[in-house]
N, C-alpha and C positions, 0 to 999 in steps of 0.2 A: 103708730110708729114710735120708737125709742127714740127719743133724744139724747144728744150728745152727752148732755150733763150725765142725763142716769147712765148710759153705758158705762160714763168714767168712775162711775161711783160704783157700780159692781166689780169692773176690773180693778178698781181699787180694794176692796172688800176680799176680792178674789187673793188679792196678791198679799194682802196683809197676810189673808188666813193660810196661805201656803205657804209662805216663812217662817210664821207661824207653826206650824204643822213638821216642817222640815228639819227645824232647832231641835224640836222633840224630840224624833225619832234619830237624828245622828248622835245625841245625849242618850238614847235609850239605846244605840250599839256602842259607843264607848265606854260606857259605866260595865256593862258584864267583860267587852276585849279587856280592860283592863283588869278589873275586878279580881275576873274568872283564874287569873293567873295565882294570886296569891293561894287560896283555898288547897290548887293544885302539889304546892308546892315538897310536899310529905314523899310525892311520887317520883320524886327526880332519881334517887336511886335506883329506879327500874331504867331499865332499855329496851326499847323495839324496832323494827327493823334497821338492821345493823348500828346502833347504838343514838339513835333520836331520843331525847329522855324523854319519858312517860309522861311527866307533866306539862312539859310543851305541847307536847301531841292535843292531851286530855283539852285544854284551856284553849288551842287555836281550833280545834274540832268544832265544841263547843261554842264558840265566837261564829264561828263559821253557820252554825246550824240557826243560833240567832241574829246570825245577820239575815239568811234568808228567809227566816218568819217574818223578820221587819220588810224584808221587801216585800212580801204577798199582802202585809196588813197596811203598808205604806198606800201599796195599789190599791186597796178595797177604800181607805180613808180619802185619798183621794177622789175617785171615782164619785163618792158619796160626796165629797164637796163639791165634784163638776156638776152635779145634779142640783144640787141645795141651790150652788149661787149663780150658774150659768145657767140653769133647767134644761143642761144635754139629759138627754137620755139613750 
């Protein structure tokens, strides 16, 4: 039987590493949302559909497609700490 202390100590453990965890990954889609923009900026003279400049497009596209890697790698990182320190499986 688990005692009370150790369950607090894992849930503790647990929650450190997922704030932890979470810091990171919203620092690693701010740094390119922002970033991404500058680099862009050569393309604003073009226009597409009906005159969106090309470099906003180019940079929130962009943001967008890494946002959703961070969400599929957030899940997989996660998952692999439910297992580590909760031992779901």
């Amino acid at each position: 039987m688990v005692g009370e202390k150790e369950l607090v100590d894992v849930y503790e453990r647990y929650w450190n590493r997922l704030k932890k965890i979470t810091v990171i990954w919203m620092l690693a889609w701010t740094v390119p949302a922002i970033i991404l923009e500058l680099p862009a900026n050569y393309l604003k003279n073009y226009k597409i559909l009906s005159g969106i400049p090309l470099h906003w497009f180019m940079a929130a596209f962009v943001s967008i497609v890494i946002g959703i890697a961070l969400i599929f790698l957030y899940a997989y990182v996660m998952e692999k700490t439910d297992r580590e320190i909760l031992g779901k499986s």
